[in-house]
C-alpha positions in Angstrom: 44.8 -18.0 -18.6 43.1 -20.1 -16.3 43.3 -17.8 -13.5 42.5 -14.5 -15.7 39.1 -16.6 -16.4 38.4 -17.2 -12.5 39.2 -13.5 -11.9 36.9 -12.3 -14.4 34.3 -14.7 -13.7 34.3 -13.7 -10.0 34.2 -9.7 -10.8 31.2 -10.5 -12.7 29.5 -12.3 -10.1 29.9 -9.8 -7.8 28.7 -6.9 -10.2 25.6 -8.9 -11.1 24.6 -10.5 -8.1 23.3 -7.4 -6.5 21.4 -6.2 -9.1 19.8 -9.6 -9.3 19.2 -8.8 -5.0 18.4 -5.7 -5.2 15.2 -6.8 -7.9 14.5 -9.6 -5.5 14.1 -6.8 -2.3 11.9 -4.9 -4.6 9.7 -7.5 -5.7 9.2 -8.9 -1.7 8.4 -4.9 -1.3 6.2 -5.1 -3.4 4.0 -7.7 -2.4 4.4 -7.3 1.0 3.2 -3.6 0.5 0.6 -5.0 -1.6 -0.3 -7.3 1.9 -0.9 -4.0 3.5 -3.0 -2.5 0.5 -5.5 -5.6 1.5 -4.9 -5.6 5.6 -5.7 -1.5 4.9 -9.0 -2.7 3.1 -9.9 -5.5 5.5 -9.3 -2.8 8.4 -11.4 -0.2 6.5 -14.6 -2.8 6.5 -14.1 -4.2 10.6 -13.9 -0.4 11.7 -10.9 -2.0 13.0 -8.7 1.2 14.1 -6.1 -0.6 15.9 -4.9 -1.8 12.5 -5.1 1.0 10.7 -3.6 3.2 13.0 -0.1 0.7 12.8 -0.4 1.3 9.0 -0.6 5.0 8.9 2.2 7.2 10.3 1.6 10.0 12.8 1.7 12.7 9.8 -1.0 10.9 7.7 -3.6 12.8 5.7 -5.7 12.4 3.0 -4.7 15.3 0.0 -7.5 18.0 0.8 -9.0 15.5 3.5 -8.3 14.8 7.0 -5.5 13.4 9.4 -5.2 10.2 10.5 -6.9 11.5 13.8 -10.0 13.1 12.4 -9.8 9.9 9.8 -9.8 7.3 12.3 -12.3 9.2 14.8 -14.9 9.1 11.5 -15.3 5.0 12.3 -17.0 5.6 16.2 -19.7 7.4 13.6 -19.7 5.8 10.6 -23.7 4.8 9.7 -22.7 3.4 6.4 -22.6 -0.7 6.7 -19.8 -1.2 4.5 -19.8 -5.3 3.6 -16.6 -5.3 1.3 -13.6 -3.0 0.2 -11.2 -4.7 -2.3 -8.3 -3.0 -3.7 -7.8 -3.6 -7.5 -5.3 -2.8 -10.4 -2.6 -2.4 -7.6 0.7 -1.4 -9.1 3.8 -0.2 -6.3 6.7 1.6 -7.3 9.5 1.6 -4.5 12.2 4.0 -4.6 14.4 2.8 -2.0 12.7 3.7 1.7 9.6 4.9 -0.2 7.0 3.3 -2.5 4.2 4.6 -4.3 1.0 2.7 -4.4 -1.9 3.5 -6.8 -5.3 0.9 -7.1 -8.6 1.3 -7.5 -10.7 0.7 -4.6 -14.0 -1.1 -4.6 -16.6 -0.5 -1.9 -19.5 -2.4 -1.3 -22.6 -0.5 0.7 -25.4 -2.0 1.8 -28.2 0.3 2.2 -31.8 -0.4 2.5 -31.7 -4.1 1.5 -29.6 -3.4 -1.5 -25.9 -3.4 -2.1 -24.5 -0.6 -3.3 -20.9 -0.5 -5.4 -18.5 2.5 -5.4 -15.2 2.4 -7.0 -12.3 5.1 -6.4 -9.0 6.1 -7.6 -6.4 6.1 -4.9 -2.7 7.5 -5.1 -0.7 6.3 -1.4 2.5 7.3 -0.5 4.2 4.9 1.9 7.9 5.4 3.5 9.8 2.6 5.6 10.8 3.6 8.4 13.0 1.2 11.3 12.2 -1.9 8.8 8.6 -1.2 9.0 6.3 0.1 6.1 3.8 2.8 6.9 1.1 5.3 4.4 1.9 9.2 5.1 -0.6 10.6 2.3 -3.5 9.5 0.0 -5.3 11.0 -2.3 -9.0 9.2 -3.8 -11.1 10.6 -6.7 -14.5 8.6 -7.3 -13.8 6.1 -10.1 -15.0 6.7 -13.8 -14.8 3.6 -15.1 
């Protein structure tokens, strides 16, 4: 009896010890994807292009927008003096080597002496590739609410 018991209790273990892992790898995902949400933002504000071009991959675009060439090469011209981008209402789905991202986006302008918010909608899809997380596509809509 005493040895059915052990057998049992080590078949369990080992049927629900990955699922307990497995919800453990997808909330460190998670946040550390949430980590690149803010270094994205932080990037975005510095004109810091060196960053962002680690976090997007080669095939980046923006749906209906540009690549990540024509998006990076829009920071050497940028007029705008953004002071602050900060990424709200982030939620991540991960689907094993790819993760879905959506957040609203506030951006802070200052123009003529005065600041100036914008919000938008964004929708990124990121895939991991070698152990390392990088965006592929976004999409942005100007924020409603």
């Amino acid at each position: 009896m005493k040895i059915a018991l052990t057998i049992i209790t080590i078949v369990l273990g080992a049927l629900v010890t990955p699922i307990y892992a497995s919800k453990d790898r997808t909330a460190d995902t998670e946040q550390e994807l949430r980590k690149l949400v803010q270094r994205w933002d932080e990037a975005f504000v510095k004109k810091d292009t060196e960053t962002l071009g680690r976090l997007l991959a080669d095939e980046f675009e923006f749906v209906g927008g540009p690549k990540k060439a024509e998006y990076l090469a829009s920071f050497k011209t940028r007029k705008a003096n953004i002071v602050s981008a900060v990424s709200t209402d982030v939620r991540v789905q991960v689907y094993g080597d790819m993760a879905i991202v959506t957040g609203v986006d506030a951006i802070t302008i200052k123009d003529v002496g005065q600041d100036l918010l914008t919000k938008w909608l964004y929708m990124d899809v990121w895939v991991n590739r070698g152990g390392r997380w990088q965006c592929v596509k976004t999409y942005s809509a100007p924020a409603t609410r």
